[in-house]
C-alpha positions as CSV (number, residue, x, y, z in Angstrom):
1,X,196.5,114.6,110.0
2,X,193.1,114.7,111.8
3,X,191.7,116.8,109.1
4,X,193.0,113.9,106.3
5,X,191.0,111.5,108.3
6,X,187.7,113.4,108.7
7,X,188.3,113.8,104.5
8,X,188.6,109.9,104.3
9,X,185.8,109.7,106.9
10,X,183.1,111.8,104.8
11,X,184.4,110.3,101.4
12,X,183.6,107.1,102.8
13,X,180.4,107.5,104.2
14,X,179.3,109.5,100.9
15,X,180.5,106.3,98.9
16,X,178.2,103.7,101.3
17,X,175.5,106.3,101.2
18,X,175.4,105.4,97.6
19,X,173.6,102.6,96.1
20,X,174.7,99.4,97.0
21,X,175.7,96.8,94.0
22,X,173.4,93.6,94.3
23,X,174.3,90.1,93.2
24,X,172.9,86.5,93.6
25,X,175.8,83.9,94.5
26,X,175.8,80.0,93.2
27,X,176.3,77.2,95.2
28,X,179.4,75.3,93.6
29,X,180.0,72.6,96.3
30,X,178.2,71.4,99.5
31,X,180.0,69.5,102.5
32,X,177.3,67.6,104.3
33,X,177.7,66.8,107.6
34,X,174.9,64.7,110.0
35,X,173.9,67.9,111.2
36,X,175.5,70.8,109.0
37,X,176.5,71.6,105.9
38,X,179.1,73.7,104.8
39,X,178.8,75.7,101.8
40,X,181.2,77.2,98.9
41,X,179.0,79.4,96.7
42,X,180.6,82.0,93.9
43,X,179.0,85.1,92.3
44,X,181.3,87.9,90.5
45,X,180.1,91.8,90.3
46,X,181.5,95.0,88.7
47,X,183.2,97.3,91.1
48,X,184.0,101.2,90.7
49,X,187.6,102.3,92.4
50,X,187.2,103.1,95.7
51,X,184.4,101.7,98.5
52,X,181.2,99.9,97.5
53,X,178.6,98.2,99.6
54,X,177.8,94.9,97.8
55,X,174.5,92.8,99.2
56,X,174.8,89.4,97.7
57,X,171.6,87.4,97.6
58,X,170.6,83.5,97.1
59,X,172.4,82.7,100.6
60,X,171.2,80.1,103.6
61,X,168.2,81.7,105.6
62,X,170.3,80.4,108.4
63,X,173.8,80.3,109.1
64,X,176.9,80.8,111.5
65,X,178.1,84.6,110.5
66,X,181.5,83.0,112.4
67,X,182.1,81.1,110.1
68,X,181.9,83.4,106.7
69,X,185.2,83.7,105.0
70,X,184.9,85.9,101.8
71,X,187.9,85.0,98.7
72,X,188.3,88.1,97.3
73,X,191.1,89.5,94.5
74,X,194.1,91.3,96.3
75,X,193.2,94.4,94.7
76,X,190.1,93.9,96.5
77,X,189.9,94.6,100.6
78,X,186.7,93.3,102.3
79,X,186.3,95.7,105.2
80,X,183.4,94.2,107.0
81,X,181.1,91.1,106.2
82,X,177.8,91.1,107.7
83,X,174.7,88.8,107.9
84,X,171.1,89.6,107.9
85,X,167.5,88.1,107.1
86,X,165.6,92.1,106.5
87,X,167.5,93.6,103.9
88,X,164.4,94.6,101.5
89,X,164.8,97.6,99.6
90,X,163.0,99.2,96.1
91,X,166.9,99.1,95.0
92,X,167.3,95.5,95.6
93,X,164.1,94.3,94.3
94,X,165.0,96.7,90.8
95,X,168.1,95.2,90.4
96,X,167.6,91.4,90.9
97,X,164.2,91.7,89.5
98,X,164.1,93.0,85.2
99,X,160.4,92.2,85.1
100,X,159.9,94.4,88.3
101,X,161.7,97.1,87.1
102,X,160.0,97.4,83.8
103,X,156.6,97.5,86.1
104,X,157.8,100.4,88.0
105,X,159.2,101.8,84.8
106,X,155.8,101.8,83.2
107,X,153.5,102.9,86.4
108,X,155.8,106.5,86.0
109,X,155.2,106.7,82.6
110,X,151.3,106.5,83.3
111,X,151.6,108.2,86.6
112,X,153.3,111.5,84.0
113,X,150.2,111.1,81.2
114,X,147.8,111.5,84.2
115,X,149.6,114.0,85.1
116,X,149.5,115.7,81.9
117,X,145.8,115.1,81.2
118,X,144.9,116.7,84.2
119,X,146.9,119.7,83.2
120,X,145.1,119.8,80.1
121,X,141.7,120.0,82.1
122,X,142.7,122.2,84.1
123,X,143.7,124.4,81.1
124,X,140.6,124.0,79.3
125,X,138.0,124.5,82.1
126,X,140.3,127.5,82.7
127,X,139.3,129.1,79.3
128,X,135.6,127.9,79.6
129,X,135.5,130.1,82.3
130,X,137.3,133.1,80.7
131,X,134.5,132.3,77.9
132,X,132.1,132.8,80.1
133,X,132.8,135.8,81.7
134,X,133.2,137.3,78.7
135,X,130.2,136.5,77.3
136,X,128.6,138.5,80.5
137,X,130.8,141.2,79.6
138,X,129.5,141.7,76.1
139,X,125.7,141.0,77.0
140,X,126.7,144.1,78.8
141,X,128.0,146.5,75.9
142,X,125.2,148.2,74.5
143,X,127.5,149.7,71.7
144,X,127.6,146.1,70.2
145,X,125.2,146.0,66.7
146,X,122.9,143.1,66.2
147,X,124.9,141.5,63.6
148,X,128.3,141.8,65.7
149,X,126.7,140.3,68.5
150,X,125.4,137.2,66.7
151,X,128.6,136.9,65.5
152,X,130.1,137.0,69.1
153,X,127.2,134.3,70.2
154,X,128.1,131.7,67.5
155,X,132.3,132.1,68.1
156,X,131.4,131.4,72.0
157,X,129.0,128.6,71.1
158,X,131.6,127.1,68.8
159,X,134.1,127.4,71.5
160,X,132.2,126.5,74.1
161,X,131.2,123.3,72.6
162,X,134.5,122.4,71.4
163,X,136.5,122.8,74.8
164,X,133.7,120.8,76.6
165,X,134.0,118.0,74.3
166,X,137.8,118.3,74.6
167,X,137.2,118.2,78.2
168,X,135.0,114.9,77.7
169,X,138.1,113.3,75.9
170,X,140.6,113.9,78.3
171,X,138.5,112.9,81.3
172,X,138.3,109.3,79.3
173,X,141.8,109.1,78.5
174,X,142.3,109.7,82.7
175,X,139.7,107.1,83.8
176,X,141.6,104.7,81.2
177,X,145.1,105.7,82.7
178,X,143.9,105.1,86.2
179,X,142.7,101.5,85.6
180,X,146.1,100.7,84.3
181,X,148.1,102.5,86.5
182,X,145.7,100.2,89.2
183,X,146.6,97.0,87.3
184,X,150.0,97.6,87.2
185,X,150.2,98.5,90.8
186,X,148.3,95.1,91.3
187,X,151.1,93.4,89.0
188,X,153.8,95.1,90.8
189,X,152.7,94.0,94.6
190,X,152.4,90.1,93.5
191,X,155.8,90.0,91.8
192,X,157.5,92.0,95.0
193,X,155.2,89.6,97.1
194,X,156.9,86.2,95.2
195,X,160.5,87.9,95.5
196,X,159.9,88.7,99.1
197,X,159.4,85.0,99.5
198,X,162.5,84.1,98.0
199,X,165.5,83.2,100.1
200,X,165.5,85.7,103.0
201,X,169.1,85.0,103.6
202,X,172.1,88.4,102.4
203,X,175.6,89.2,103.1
204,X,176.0,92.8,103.5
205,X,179.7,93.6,102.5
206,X,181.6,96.6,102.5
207,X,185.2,96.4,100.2
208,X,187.5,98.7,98.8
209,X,188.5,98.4,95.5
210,X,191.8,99.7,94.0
211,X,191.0,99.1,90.2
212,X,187.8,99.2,88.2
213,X,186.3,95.9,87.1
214,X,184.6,92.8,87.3
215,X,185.3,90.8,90.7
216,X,184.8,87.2,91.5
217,X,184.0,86.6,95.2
218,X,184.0,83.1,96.6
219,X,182.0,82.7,99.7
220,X,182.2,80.0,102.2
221,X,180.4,78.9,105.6
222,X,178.2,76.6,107.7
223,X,175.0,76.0,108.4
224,X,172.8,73.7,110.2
225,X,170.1,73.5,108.3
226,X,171.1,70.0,106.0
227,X,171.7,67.1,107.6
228,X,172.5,63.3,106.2
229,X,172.2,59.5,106.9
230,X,173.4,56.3,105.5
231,X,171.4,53.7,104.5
232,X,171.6,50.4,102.7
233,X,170.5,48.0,100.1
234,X,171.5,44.7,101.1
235,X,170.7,42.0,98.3
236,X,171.4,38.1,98.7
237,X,171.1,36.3,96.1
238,X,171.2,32.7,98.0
239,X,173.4,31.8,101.6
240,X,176.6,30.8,99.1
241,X,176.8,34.0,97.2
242,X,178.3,37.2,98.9
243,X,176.2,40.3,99.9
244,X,175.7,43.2,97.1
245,X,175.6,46.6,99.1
246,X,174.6,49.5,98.1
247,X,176.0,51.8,99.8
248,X,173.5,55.2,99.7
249,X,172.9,58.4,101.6
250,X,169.5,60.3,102.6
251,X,170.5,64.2,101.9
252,X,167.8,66.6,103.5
253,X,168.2,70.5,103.5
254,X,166.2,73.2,104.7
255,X,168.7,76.1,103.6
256,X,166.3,78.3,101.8
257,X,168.3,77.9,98.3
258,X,168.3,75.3,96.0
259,X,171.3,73.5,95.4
260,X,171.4,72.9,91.6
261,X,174.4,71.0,90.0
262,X,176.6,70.6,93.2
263,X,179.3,68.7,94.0
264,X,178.9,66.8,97.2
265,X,181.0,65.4,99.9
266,X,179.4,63.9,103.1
267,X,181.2,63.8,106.0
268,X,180.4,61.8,109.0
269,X,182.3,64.4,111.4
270,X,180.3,67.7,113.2
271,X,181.5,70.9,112.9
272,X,179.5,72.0,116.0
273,X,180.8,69.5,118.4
274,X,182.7,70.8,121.2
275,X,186.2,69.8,120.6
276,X,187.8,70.3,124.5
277,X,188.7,66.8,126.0
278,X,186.8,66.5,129.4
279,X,189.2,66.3,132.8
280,X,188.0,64.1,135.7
281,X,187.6,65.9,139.4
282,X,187.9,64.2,142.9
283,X,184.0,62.6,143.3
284,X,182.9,62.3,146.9
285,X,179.8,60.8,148.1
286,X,177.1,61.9,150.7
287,X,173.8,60.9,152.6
288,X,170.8,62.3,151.8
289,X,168.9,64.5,153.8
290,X,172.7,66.2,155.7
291,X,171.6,69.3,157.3
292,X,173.4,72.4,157.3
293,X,175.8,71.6,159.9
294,X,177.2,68.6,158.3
295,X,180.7,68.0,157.2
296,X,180.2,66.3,154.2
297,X,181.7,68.1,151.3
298,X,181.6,67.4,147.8
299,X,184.6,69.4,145.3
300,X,183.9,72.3,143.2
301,X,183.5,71.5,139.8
302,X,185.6,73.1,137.1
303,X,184.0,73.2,134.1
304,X,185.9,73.6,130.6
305,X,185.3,76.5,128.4
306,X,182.9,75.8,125.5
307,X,184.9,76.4,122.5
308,X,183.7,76.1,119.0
309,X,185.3,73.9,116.7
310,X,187.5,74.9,113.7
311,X,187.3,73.7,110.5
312,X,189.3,73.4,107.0
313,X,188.5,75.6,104.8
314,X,188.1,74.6,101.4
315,X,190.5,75.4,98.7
316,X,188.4,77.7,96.7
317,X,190.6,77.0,93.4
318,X,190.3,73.4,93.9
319,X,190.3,71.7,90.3
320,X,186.7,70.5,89.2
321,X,186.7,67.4,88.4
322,X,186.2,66.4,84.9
323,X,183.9,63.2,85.7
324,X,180.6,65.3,85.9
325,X,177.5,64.2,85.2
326,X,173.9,65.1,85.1
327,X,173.0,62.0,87.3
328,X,173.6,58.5,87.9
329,X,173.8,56.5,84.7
330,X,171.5,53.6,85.2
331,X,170.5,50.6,83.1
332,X,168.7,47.4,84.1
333,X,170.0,43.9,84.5
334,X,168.7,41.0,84.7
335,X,170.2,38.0,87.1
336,X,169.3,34.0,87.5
337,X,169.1,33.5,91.1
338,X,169.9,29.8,92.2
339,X,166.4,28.8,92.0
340,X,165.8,29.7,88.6
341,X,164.0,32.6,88.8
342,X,164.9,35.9,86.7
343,X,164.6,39.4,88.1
344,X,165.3,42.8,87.1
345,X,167.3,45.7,89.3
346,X,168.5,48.3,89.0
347,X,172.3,49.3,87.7
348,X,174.6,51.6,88.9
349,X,177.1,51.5,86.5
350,X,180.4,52.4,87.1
351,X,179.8,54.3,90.5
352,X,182.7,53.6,91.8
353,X,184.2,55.2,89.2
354,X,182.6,58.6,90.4
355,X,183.0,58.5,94.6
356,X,186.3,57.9,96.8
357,X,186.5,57.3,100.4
358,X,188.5,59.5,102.7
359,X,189.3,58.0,105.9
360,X,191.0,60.4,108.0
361,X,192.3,59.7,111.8
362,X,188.5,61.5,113.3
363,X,185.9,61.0,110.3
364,X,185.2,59.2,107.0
365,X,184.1,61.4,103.9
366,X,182.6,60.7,100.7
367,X,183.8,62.9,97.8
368,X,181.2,62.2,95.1
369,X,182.2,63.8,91.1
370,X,178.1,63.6,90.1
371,X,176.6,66.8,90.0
372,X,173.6,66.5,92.3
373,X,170.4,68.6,92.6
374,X,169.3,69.0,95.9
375,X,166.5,71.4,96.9
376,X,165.7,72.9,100.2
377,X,161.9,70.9,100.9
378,X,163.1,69.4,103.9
379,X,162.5,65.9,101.9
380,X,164.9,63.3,102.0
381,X,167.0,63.0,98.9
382,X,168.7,59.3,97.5
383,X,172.3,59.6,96.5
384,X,173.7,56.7,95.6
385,X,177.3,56.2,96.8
386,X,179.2,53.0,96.7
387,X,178.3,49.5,95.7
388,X,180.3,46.6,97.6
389,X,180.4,43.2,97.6
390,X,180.9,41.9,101.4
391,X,182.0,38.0,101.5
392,X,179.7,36.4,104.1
393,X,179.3,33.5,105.6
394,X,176.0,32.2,106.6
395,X,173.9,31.0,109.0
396,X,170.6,30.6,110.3
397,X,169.5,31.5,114.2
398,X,166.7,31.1,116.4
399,X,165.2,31.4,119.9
400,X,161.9,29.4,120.2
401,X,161.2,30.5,123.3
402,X,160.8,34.1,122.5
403,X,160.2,33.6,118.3
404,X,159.4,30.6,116.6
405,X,161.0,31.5,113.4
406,X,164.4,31.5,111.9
407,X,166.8,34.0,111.2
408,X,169.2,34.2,108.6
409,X,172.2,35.9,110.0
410,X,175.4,36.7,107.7
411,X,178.7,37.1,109.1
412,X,181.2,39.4,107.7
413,X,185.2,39.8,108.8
414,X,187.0,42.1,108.8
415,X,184.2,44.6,108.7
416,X,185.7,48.0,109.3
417,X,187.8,48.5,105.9
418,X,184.4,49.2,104.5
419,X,183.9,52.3,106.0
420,X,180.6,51.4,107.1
421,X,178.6,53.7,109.2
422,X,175.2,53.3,111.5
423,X,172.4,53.2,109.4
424,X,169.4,51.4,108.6
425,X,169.0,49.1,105.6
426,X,166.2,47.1,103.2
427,X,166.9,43.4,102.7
428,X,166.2,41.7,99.3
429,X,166.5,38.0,99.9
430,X,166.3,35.8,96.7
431,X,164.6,38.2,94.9
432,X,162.1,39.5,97.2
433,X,162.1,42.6,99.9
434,X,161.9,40.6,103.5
435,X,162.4,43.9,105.6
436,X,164.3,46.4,107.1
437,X,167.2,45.7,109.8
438,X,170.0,47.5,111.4
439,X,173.8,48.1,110.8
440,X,176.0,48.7,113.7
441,X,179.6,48.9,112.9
442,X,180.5,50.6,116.0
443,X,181.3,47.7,118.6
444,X,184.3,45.9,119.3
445,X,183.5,42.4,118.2
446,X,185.5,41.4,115.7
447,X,182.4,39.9,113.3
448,X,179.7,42.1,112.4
449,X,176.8,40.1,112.5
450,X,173.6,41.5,110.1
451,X,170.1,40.2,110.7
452,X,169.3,39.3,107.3
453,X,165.3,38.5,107.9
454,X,163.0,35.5,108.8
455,X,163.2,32.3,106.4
456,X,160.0,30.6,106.3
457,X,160.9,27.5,104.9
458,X,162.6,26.8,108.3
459,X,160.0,25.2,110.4
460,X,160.5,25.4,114.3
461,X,158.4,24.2,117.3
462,X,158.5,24.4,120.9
463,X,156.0,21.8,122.8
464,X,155.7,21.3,126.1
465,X,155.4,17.5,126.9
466,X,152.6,17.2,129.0
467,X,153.1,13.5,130.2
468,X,156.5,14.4,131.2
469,X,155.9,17.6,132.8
470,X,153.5,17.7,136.2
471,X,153.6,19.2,139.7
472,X,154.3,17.1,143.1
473,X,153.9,18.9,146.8
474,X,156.5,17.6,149.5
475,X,155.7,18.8,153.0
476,X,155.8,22.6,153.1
477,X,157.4,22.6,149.4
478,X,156.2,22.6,145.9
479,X,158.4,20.7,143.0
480,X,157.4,21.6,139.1
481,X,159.2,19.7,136.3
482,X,158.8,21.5,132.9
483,X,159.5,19.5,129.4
484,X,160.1,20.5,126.0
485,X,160.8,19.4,122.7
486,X,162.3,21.6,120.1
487,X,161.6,20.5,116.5
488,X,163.4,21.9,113.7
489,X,163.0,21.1,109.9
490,X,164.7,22.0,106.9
491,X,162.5,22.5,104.1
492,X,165.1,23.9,101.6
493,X,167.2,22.2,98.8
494,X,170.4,23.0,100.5
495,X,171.8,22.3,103.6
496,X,171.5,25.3,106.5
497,X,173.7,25.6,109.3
498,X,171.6,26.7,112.5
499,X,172.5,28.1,116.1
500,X,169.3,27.0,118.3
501,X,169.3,28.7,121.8
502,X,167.2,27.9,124.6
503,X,166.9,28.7,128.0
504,X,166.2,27.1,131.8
505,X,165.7,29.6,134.4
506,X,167.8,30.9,137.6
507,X,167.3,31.5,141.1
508,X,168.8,34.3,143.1
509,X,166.8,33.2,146.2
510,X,167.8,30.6,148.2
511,X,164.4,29.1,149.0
512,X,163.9,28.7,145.4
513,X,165.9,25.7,143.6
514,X,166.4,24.7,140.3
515,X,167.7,21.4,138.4
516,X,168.8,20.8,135.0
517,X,167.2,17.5,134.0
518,X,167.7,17.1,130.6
519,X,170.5,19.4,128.5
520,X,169.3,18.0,124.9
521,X,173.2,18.0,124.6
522,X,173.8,21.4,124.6
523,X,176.5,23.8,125.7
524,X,175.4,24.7,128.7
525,X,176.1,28.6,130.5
526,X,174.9,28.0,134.2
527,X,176.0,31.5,134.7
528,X,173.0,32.8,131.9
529,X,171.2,29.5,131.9
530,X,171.0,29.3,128.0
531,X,171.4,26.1,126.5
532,X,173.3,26.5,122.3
533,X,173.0,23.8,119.9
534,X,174.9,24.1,117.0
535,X,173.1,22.4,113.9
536,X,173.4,21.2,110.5
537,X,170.5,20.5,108.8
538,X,170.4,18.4,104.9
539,X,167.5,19.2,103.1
540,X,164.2,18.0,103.7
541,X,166.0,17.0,107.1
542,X,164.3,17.1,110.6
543,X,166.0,16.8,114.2
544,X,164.4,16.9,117.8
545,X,165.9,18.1,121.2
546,X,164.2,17.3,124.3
547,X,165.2,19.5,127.2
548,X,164.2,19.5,130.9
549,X,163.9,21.6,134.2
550,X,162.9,21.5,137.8
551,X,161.8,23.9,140.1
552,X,161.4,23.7,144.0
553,X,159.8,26.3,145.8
554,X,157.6,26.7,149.2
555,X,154.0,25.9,148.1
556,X,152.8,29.1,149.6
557,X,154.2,30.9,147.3
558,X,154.0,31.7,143.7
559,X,156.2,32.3,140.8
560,X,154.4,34.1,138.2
561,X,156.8,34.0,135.0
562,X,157.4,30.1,134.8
């Protein structure tokens, strides 16, 4: 028995000693998470019976070796899967690399004529120099006639010349040689320097194979270098028509491979959150400073064991779906806003058509049937994912006090069915790009309120009237009475709705009192001390409030923010 195993032993390590079998993988699908992205790339290769090292190129630079999972034939047995960034070998670069190959090809073809030119030299020098002792040898022979020596003098001359120029020849066809065996040398180390630069990123696998044949492999795992984040393209058309979102996604990878033709799903969960709930301990408090000797204790902390989270696997032998396209098909149409004017955007027709919404109990994901191109620059990639129409209603707010503008506000119910997640988004307000502003679904309100930019043609002032404002001293105390009107104008053609908020101040010390004088009739907080008027302005419309404060304080002191 042991001596079966050493056989199976050596026959093993003589079969990985041999040369590996190289292949480039393709990524088919990419899960994108905020800060991940899981991966499902395919390559097939043609496998002898027995064990083979395979090296499979064209993976992530970076990723969790954990998570690997190899889907293999079951004729196939993958015996170990391994992950490394320095696997450069003359093999490798051969195999993946024709144009390489024929370079080295063709520097040992030269490298043999070299070789065979200096042989050639060699040989001829070789018989100059028999010719010339021989020569020394017949100047010596005194039995030699005249007439056979001159006959002996012209053969060597003959010779002579005839091997030296031979000699000549060859040493012209080297020095020709050696400049192209130096320009192909110079060829070969920039196209090994530009495949060196390639994705640094292999899986080193060893499998045993039971029959002979080409094998498809399916390869699957994580890495953190892609992330994602939502943004949006809010458009209003005017405060009576409901808001067009688009719905889009920045996609930004740094993998090290290109992902070309993929189908995408973004996820708003995170594989490499830690998954254990937390459990609460006894908390006791102390002074500071307690010496040694004190008997103030606090309890010993237990601390929960970091685990890494799981995650589905994808079904390999998922179905592709038949809806794929190169890219989004787009058009342009144009739309009358309510003041007349015509503009053109953008269409994306029928995208709803191509992305579904998964809402699962822990995150939402968006399963998108458009091929996309996505290459690892680290730039920020647009994929458009869902256009909605969110029913809003309308209204304008403003704080004088701290801005003396208006802001158009839009209201939307029922906000969550939309799946909507934190993200920042453009405005285009009647045609024309106002800003940027926030979305915030997470909160517990049940209106999501969306800050839908500053309306000029809502005028607003805040004025201090002077003849009603002043300052009086009464014995040891100071009294100041503040006035203000708040003018607001409407200086549209259709009636707004406004929420006006002002403010008096408070006092949490008791030497310092303050009086309400004036509310402007508004609904008063005493707890925050901010004053809400509720408005409805007709066009061309203007309304005043005229609010009023007082403040009593001792006169040797001062307040600086009134």
């Amino acid at each position: 028995m042991k001596k079966l195993l050493l056989f199976t032993f050596l026959v093993s390590a003589i079969a990985f000693a041999q040369k590996p079998i190289f292949t480039s993988a393709k990524v088919k699908a990419a899960t994108v998470y905020f800060n991940a992205a899981e991966l499902q790339q395919t390559t097939s290769v043609n496998l002898p019976v027995g064990t083979s090292e395979i090296v499979i190129k064209n993976v992530a630079d970076y990723l969790n070796e954990n998570t690997v999972q190899i889907g293999a034939p079951s004729s196939v047995t993958v015996l170990s899967v391994q992950f490394t960034q320095n696997y450069i070998s003359e093999y490798e670069i051969d195999e993946s690399n024709p144009a390489i190959k024929k370079v080295r090809d063709s520097i040992t073809l030269v490298q043999k004529e070299i070789k065979k030119v200096q042989i050639d030299v060699y040989s001829h020098q070789q018989t100059i120099g028999l010719l010339d002792n021989n020569q020394t040898v017949a100047g010596a022979n005194t039995g030699l006639s005249v007439a056979e020596l001159m006959k002996l003098v012209d053969y060597y001359k003959a010779k002579r010349t005839e091997l030296d120029n031979a000699v000549v020849t060859l040493q012209e066809k080297e020095a020709k040689l050696n400049k192209r065996l130096q320009a192909l040398n110079e060829k070969l180390v920039i196209n090994t320097q530009k495949e060196e630069k390639s994705s640094k990123g292999k899986l080193v696998l060893q499998v045993m194979n039971e029959v002979a044949g080409n094998v498809n492999l399916d390869i699957n795992y994580i890495t953190d270098s892609a992330t994602w984040n939502p943004f949006y393209d809010l458009r209003v058309d005017s405060v009576k028509d409901p808001i067009n979102m688009m719905y889009k996604a920045q996609v930004t990878q740094n993998s090290g491979i290109d992902w070309k033709k993929v189908k995408l799903t973004l996820s708003s969960g995170n594989p490499n959150q830690n998954n254990q709930a937390p459990i609460l301990n006894s908390w006791f408090l102390r002074y500071q400073g307690l010496n040694t000797g004190s008997y103030a204790t606090f309890s010993t902390d237990t601390y929960l064991q970091n685990t890494k989270e799981g995650y589905l696997r994808k079904n390999f032998d998922k179905k592709e779906s038949k809806k794929y396209r190169d890219g989004d098909k787009q058009s342009m149409r144009f739309d009358t806003l309510s003041n007349g004017k015509i503009i053109a955007r953008q269409n994306y027709e029928g995208l709803d058509d191509y992305t579904s919404i998964n809402e699962n109990q822990l995150n939402v994901s968006f399963d998108i049937d458009i091929p996309y191109d996505i290459l690892s620059n680290g730039k920020a990639h647009s994929v458009a994912l869902k256009e909605i129409k969110l029913p809003a209603t309308y209204k304008y707010y403003a704080a004088p006090r701290v801005d003396k503008e208006a802001f158009l506000l839009a209201e939307i119910n029922d906000y969550s069915k939309y799946n909507l997640l934190p993200g920042e988004a453009n405005i285009i307000f009647e045609g024309l790009y106002v800003g940027k502003t926030n979305i915030n679904p997470n909160q517990t309100a049940d209106t999501l309120n969306l800050s839908m930019g500053r309306d000029k043609k809502i005028s607003i002032k805040r004025e201090k009237v002077v003849d009603k404002s002043g300052t009086k001293f009464l014995s040891s105390y100071k009294e100041q009475t503040f006035t203000y009107d708040l003018t607001v104008r409407n200086n549209k053609k259709e009636e707004v709705q406004m929420t006006l908020k002002d403010q008096y101040p408070l006092s949490t010390d008791k030497e310092i009192t303050i009086e309400l004088l004036d509310d402007g009739n508004a609904k008063v907080n005493t707890e925050t001390g901010i004053m809400t008027w509720e408005l409805k302005l007709a066009p061309n419309e203007t309304k005043k409030i005229r609010i009023s404060y007082k403040v009593k304080y001792p006169k040797d002191k001062v307040i600086d923010n009134l």
